[in-house]
Structure formats: C-alpha cells, structure tokens
DOMI-620194 format. One line per 2 residues: number of its first residue (from 1); for each residue x, y, z of N, C-alpha, C. Coordinates in pm, 1 decimal. Layout:
BEGIN
NUM	X,Y,Z,X,Y,Z,X,Y,Z  ... $
// end
This chain:
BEGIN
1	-890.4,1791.8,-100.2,-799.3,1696.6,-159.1,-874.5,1589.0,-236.0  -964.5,1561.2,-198.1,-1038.9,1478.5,-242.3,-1167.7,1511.4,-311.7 $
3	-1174.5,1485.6,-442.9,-1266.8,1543.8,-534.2,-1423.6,1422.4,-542.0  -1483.9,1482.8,-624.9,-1648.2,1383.0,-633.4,-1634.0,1464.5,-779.1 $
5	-1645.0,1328.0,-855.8,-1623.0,1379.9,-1022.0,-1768.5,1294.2,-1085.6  -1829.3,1365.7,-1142.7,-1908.4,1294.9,-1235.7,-1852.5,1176.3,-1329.7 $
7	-1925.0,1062.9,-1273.8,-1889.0,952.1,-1405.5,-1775.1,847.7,-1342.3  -1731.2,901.8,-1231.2,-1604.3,837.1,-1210.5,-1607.0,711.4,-1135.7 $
9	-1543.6,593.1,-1123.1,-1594.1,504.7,-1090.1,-1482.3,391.2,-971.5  -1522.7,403.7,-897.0,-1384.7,277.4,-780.8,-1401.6,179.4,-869.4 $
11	-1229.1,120.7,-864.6,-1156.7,26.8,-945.3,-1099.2,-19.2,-868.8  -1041.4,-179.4,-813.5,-879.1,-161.7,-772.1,-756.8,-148.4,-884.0 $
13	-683.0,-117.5,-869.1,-555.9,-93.7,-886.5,-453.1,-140.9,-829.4  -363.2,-162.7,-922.4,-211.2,-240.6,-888.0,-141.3,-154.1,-867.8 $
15	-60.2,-198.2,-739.6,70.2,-164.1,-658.5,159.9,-260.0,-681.9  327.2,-223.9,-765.1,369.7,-357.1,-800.1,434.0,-333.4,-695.6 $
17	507.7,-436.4,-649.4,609.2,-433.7,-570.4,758.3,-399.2,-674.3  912.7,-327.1,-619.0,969.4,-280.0,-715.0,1087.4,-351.8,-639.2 $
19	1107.8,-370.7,-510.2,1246.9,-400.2,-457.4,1234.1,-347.0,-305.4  1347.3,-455.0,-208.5,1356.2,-403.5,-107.0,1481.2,-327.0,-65.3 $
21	1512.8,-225.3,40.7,1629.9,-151.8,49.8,1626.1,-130.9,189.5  1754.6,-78.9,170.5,1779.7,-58.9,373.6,1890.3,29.6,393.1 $
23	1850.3,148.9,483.5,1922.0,261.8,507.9,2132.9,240.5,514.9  2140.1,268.2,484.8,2159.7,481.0,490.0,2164.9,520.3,331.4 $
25	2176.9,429.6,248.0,2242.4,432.0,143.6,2171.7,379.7,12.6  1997.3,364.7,82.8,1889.2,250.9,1.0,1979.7,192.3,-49.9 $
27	2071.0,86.8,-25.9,2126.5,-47.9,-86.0,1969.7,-162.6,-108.6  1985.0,-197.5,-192.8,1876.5,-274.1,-240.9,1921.2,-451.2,-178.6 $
29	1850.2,-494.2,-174.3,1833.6,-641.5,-62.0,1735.1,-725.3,-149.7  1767.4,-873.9,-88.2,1722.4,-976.1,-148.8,1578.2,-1011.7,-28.1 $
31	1494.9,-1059.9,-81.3,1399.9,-1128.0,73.3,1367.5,-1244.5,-29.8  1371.6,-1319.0,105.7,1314.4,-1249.7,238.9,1455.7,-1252.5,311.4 $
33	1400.3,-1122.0,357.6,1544.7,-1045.7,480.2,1554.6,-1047.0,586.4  1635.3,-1082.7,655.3,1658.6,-1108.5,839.3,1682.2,-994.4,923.1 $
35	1560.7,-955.8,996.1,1599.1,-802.9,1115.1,1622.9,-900.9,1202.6  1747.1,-898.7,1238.1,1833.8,-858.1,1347.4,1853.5,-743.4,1413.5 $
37	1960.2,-777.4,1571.0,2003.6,-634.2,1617.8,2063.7,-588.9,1564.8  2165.6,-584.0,1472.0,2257.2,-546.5,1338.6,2165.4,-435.4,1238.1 $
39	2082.2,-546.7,1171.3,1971.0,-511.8,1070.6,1838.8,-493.7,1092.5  1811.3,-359.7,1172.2,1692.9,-368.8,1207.7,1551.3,-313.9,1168.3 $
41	1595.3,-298.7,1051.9,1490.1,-225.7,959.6,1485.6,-258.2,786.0  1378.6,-250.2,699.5,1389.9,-269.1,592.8,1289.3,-193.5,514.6 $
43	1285.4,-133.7,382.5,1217.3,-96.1,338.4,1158.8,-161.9,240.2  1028.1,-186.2,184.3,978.5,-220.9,127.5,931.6,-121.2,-10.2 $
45	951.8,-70.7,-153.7,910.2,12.7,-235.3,803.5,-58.6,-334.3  746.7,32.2,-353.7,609.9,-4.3,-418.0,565.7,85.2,-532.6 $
47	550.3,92.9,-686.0,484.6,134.0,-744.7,295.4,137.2,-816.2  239.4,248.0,-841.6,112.6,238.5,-859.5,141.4,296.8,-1046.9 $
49	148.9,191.9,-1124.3,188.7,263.8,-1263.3,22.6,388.6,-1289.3  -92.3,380.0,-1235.2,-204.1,471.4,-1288.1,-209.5,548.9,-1221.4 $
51	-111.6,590.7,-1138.4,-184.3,716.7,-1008.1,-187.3,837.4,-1101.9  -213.8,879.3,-1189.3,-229.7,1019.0,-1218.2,-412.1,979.0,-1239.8 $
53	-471.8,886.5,-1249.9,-594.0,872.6,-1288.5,-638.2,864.5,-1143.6  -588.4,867.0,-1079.2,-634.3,855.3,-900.9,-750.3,940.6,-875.6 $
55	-859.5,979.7,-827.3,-878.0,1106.2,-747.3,-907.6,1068.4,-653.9  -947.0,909.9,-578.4,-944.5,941.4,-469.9,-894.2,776.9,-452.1 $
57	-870.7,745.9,-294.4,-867.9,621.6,-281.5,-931.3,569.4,-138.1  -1013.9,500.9,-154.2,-1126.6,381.1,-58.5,-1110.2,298.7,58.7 $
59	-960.6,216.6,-16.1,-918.9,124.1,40.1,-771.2,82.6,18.5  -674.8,88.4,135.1,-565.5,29.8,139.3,-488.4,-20.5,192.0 $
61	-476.2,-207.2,148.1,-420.7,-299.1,257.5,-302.1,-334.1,192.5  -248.2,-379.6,330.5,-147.3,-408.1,306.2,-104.3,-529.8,339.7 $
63	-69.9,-614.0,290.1,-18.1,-784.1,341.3,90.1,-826.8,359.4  135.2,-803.0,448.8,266.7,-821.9,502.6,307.7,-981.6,559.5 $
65	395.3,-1040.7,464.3,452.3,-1197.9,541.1,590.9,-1159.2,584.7  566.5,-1227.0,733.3,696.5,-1247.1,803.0,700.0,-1431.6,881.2 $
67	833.8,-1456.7,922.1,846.1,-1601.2,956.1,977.0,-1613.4,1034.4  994.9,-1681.6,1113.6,1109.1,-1672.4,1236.3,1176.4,-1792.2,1177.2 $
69	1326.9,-1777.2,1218.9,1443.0,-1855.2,1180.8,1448.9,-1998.7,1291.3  1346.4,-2032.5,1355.1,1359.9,-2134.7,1445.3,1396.7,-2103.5,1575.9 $
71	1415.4,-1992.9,1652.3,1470.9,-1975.1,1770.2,1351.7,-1991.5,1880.6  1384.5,-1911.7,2008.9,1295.5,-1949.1,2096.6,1157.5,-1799.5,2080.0 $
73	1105.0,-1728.6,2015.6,1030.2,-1662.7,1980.8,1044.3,-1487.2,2023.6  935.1,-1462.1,2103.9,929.9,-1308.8,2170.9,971.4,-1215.9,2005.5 $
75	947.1,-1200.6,1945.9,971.6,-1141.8,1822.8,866.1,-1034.3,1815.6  882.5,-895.6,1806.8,768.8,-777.1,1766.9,849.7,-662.2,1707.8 $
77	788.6,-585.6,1635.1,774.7,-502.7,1521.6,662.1,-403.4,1464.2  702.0,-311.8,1404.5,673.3,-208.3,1397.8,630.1,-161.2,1217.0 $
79	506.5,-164.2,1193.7,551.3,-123.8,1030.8,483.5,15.8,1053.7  537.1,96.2,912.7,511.8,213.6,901.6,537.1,238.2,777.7 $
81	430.5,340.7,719.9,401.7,412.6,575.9,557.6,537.6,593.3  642.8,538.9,528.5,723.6,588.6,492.8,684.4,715.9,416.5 $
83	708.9,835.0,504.3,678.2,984.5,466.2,806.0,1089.1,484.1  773.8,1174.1,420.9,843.2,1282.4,414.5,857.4,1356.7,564.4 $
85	902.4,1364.0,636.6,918.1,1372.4,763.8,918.9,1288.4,875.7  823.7,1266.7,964.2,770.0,1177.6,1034.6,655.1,1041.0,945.5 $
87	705.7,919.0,965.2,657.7,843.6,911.3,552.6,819.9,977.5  407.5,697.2,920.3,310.2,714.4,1011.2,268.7,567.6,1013.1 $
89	296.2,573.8,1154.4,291.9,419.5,1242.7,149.1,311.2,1203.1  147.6,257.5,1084.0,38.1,193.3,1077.7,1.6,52.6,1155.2 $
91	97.3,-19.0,1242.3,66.1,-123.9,1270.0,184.6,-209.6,1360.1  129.7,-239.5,1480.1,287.3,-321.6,1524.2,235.3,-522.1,1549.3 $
93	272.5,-523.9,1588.4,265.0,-738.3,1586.5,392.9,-738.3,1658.3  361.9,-883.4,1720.1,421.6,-955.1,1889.7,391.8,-1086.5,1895.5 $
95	447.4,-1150.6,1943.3,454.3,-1264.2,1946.9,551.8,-1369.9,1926.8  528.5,-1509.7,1935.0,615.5,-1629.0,1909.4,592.7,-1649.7,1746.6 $
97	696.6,-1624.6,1694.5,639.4,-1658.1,1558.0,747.7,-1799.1,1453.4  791.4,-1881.5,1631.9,876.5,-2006.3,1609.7,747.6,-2107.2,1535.1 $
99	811.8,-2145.2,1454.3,729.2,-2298.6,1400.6,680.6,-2206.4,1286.0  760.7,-2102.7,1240.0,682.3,-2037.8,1115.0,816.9,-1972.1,1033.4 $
101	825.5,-2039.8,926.5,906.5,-2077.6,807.1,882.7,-2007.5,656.6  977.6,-2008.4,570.7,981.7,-1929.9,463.1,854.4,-2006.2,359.0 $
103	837.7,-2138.5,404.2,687.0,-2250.7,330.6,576.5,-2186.2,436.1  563.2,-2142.2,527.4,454.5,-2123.3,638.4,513.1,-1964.4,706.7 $
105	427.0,-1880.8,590.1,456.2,-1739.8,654.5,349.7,-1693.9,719.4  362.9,-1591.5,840.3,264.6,-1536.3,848.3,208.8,-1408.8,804.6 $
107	129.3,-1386.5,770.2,80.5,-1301.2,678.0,-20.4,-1182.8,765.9  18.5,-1059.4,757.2,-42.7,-965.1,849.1,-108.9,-851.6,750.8 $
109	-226.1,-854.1,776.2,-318.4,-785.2,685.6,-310.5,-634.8,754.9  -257.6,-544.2,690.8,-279.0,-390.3,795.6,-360.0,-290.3,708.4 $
111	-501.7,-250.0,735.2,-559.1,-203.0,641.9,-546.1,-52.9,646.6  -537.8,32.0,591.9,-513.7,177.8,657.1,-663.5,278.4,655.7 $
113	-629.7,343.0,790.2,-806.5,419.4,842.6,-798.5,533.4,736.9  -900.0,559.9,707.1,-948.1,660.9,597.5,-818.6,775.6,621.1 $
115	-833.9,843.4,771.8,-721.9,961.4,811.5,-623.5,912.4,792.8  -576.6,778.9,787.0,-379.9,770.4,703.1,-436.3,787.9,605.6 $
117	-510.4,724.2,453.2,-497.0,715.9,370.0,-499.8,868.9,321.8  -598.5,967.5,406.1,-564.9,1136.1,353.2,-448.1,1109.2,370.2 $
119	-359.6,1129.9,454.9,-218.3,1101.5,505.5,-147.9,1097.4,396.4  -152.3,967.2,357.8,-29.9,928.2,250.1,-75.3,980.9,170.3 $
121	-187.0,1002.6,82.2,-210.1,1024.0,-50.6,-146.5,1135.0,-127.3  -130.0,1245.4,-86.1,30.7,1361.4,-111.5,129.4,1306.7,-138.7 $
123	186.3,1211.3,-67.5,346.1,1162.7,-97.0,292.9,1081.3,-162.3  237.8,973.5,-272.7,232.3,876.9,-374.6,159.9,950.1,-502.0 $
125	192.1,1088.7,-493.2,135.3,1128.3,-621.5,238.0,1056.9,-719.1  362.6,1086.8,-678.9,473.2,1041.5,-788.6,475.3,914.0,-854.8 $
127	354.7,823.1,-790.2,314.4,686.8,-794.6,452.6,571.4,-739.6  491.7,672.6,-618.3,579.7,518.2,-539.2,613.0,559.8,-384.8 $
129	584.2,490.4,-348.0,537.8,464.4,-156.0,618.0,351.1,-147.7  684.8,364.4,-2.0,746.1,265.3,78.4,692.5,259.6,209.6 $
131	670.8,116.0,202.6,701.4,50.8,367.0,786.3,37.8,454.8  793.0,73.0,586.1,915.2,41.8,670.3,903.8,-58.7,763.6 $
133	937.4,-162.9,782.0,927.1,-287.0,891.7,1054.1,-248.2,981.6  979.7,-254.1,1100.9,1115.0,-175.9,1196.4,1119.0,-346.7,1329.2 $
135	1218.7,-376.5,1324.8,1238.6,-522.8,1451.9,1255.5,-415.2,1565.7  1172.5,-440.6,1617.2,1155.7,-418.0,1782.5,1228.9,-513.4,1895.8 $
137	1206.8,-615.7,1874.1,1256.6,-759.8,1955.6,1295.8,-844.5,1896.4  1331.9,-976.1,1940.8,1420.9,-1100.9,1856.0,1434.5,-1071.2,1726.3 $
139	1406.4,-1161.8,1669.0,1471.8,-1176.2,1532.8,1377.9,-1253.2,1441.7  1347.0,-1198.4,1312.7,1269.3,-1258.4,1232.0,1294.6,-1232.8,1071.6 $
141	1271.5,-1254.7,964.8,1230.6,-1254.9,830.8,1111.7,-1189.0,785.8  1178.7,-1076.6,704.3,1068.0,-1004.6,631.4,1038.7,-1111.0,488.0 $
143	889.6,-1177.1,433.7,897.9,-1222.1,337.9,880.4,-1165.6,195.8  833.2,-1055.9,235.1,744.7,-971.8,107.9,604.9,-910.6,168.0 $
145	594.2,-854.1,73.2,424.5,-772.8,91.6,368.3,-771.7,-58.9  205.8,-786.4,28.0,144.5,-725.6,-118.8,34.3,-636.1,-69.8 $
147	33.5,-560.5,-138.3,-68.1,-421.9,-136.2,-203.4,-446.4,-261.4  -326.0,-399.2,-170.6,-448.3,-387.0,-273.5,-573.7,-251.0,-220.2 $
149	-541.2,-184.0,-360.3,-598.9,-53.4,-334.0,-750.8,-54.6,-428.1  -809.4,-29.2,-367.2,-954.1,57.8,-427.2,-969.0,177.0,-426.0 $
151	-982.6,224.6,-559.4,-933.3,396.2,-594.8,-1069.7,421.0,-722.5  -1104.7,531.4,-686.9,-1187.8,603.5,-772.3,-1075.2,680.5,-869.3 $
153	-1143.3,639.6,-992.0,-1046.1,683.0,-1114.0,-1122.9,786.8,-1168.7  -1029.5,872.8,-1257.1,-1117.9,1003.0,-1374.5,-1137.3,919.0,-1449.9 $
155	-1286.5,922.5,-1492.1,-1308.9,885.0,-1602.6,-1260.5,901.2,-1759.9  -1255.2,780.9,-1836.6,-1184.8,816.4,-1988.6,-1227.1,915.9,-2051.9 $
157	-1188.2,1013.5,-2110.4,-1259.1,1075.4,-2196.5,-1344.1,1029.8,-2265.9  -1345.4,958.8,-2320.9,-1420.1,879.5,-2430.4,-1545.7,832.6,-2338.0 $
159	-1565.9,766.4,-2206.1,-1669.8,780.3,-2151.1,-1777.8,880.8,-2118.2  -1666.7,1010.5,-2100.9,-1739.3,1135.0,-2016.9,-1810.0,1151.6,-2212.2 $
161	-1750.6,1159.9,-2284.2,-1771.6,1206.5,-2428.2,-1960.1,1107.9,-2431.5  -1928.5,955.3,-2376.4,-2094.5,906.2,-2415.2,-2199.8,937.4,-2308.1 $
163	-2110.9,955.7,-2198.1,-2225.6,1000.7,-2082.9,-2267.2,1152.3,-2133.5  -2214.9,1206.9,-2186.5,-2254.1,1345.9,-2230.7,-2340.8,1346.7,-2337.4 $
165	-2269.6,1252.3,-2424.4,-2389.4,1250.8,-2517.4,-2544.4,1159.5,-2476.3  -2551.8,1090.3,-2387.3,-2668.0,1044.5,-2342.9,-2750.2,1118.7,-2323.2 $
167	-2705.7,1189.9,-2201.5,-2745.8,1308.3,-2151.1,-2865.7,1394.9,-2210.9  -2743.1,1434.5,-2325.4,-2822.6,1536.3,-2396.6,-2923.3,1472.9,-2486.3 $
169	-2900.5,1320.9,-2539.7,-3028.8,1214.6,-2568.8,-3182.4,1250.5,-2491.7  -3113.9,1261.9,-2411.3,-3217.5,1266.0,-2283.8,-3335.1,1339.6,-2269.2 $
171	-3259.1,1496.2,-2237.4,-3274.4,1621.0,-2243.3,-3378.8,1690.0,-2382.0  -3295.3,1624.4,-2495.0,-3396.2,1650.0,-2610.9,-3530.8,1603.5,-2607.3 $
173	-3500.9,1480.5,-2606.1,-3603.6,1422.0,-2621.7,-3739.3,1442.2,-2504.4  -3715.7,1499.2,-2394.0,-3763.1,1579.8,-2273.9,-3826.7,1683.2,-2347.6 $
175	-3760.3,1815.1,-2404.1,-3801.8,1942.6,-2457.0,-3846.5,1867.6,-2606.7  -3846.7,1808.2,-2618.6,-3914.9,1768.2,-2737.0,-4073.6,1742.7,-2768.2 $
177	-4106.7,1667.8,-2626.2,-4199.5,1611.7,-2561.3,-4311.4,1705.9,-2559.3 $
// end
C-alpha cells in the first residue's frame, strides 16, 4: 500500500474542515454542538483537496476542542475515525471538564499510530474522512477540530523531468571522464 518513490518528498497538507452532521439522516449542525443523552454523537467531515498526490502519510493529528456547559462534571467520550464497517476507536477522555467554556476550550491532541493510519488510508482516497465524537457520560460541547497531516507526495513532473536530467548530467560527464 505504501510505495517509496524516487524524488518524492513529506509535505504537510491541508485537511479543511467541511461541516458537522449527525445520524440517521447526516443532517448537518452548527458547533459547537451539545452531546447530550438525546444527542449523543456527532460527526465531524473533513476534506484533503491533494490526496491523489498522496503516496504515503507520516503523520496524523487530530485536535479536538471540547468545553462543558457549567454543570457538576464526570463528562467522558469516545472519538473514532469513521470507516466503512467497524469504525476505529482512536481515543477516549474523562473527566471534570466544569470551568471550561466556549472562550476556554479544551483541546485534545489524538495523534494516530502508524497501524490506524494504514487503517484509514483506503477510505480517504476519495479525499474526505470523518470523525465521530461519541458522549459516553454527562454532557458536554463539541467545539471543532483541526487536523494536521504529514504526507509524502509524487513528485511534479516537472521535478522528476530535472532530477532526471541531472542525473544524466552526471552520468555523462562520469563516462566522459
């Protein structure tokens, strides 16, 4: 799945964020959004406008802000990379997360281990992946996420075109010798 290309070089790359939604019907939602026992899940969608230049990817975090409505705390949750079957549990968080507000979010860095990132990398060929924040306990506010990927790209043509011609700079001037 994962190739080693001459010339090619890790970049990061942008993941925009596109909108949030929530089952059965992806109805699209405003955040930051309140899981409740009612509402206990939300999706987060994400586009990568370069993934066809992908071949591989390094690194991928994810920054997740959440913030409690003032109550008495016990609040935990569940996020997960959203797949074609069984989704895959990247990360849960617990805690009191009273005294933390839509000005004072907390912000949860979930980086994913090399074996998710094989994982996901099949389902975001299409260049769009979702997050799932699942409320486990009390009640809290999803604020947003931001995602930052380090991805080895194919090189431009126009590069492989001067590394080639170096090359053969090279080479001549070798048998020349």
């Amino acid at each position: 799945m994962f190739l080693a290309v001459a010339g090619a070089s890790a970049t990061s790359i942008p993941a925009n964020f596109v909108f949030a939604e929530i089952p059965p019907n992806t109805t699209q939602v405003t955040l930051p959004y309140f899981l409740d026992n009612v509402n206990d899940n939300v999706f987060l969608k994400f586009r990568i406008p370069d993934i066809a230049n992908v071949v591989s990817i390094q690194s991928f975090i994810i920054n997740l802000s959440v913030f409690d409505d003032g109550d008495g705390g016990g609040e935990s949750g569940t996020v997960q990379f959203a797949l074609p079957g069984a989704n895959a549990t990247l990360a849960s968080f617990f805690g009191n997360l009273n005294r933390t507000t839509v000005n004072s979010q907390v912000v949860l860095p979930i980086p994913l281990d090399p074996s998710v990132i094989e994982q996901v990398f099949p389902s975001i060929q299409d260049g769009t992946f979702r997050i799932k924040i699942l409320r486990d306990t009390g009640d809290f506010f999803v604020g947003g996420a931001t995602v930052s990927i380090d991805a080895t790209m194919v090189p431009e043509p126009g590069s492989l075109l001067l590394a080639f011609s170096a090359a053969s700079l090279v080479a001549l001037r070798k048998f020349n010798r």
